[in-house]
N, C-alpha and C positions, 0 to 999 in steps of 0.2 A: 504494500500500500504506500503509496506518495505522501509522503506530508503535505508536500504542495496544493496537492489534491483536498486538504480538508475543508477549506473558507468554501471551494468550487462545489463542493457535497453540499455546506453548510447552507446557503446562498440557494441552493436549486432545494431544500428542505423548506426553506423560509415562502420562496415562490410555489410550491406544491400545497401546502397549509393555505398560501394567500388566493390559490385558484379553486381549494376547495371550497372558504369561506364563501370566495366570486358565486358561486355554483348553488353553493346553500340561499344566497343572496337573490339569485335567478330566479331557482323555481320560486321564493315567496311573493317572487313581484310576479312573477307569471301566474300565478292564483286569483290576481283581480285581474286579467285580460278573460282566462278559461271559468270563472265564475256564471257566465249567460244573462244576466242582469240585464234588460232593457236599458238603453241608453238614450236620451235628447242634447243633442248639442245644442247646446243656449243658456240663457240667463233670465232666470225669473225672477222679477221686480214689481214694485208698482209705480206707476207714474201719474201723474194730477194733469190735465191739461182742459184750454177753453174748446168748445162745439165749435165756435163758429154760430152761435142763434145771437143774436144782437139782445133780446127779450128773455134768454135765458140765465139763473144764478149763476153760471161761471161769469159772467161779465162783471157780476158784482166778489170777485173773490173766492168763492164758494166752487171749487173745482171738480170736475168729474174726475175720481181716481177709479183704477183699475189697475186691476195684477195682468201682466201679461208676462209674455217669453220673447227672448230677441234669440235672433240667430244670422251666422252669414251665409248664402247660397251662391254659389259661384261669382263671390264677389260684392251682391248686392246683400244689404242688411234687410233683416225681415221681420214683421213682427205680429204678432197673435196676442189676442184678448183671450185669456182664461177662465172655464167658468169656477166659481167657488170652489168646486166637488172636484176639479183638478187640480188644485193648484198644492197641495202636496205630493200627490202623486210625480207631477210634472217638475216638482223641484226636487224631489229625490232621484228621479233619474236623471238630472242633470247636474247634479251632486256624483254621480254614479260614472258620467263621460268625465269631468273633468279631473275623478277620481281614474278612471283609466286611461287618461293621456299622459297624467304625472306617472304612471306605470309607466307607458308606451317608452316615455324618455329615460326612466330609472332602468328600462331593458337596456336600451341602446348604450348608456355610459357603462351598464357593468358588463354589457357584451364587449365595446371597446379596450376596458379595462381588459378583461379575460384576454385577448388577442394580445394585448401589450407583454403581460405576464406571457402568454405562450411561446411567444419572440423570446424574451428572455430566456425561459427554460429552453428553449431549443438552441441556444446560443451557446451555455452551458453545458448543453447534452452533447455539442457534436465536437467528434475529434477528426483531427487531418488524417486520413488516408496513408 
């Protein structure tokens, strides 16, 4: 056995631990992609605005408010009036998207991570011919 050899052992143990952790880390985030939960891309608010009736209470301050949903569609913004008897439902599954896009990207960084690490280890692992 090389002495020299030990740090290069040491160093590829360090990164095998760190690629397992990566992995433990994966499947948990992949648990909210594979879960099937109904999803709404959007944002459910309420907003206060006038009609347009010149003879109507909004003119005097008194605003019509309404819960709706915004979303974007190929660019243009969109927006929907909610009735009462939706409006949890429809904010929980868009609790539920934007809970699955913070996933979407926490794949990507620790899939990136994973690759960085596998460079390493295979850097370590290979000897000259």
């Amino acid at each position: 056995m090389d002495p020299h050899d030990r740090p290069r052992r040491e160093k590829l143990s360090r990164l095998r631990r760190e690629l397992l952790e990566l992995q433990e880390q994966f499947g948990k985030t992949l648990e909210v992609a594979l879960a099937g939960t109904p999803l709404v891309k959007g944002s459910v608010y309420e907003i206060a605005r006038r009609c347009g009736n010149p003879q109507c209470r909004c003119t005097r301050g008194q605003l019509h408010r309404n819960i709706v949903v915004t979303w974007s569609d190929q660019g243009r913004h969109r927006m929907r009036s909610l009735p009462p008897e939706r409006v949890r439902e429809i904010r929980q599954k868009s609790k539920e998207y934007a809970r699955f896009r913070r996933a979407r990207a926490e794949v990507s960084r620790i899939h990136d991570r994973m690759v960085a690490v596998l460079d390493r280890i295979q850097e370590l692992r290979r000897e000259i011919p």
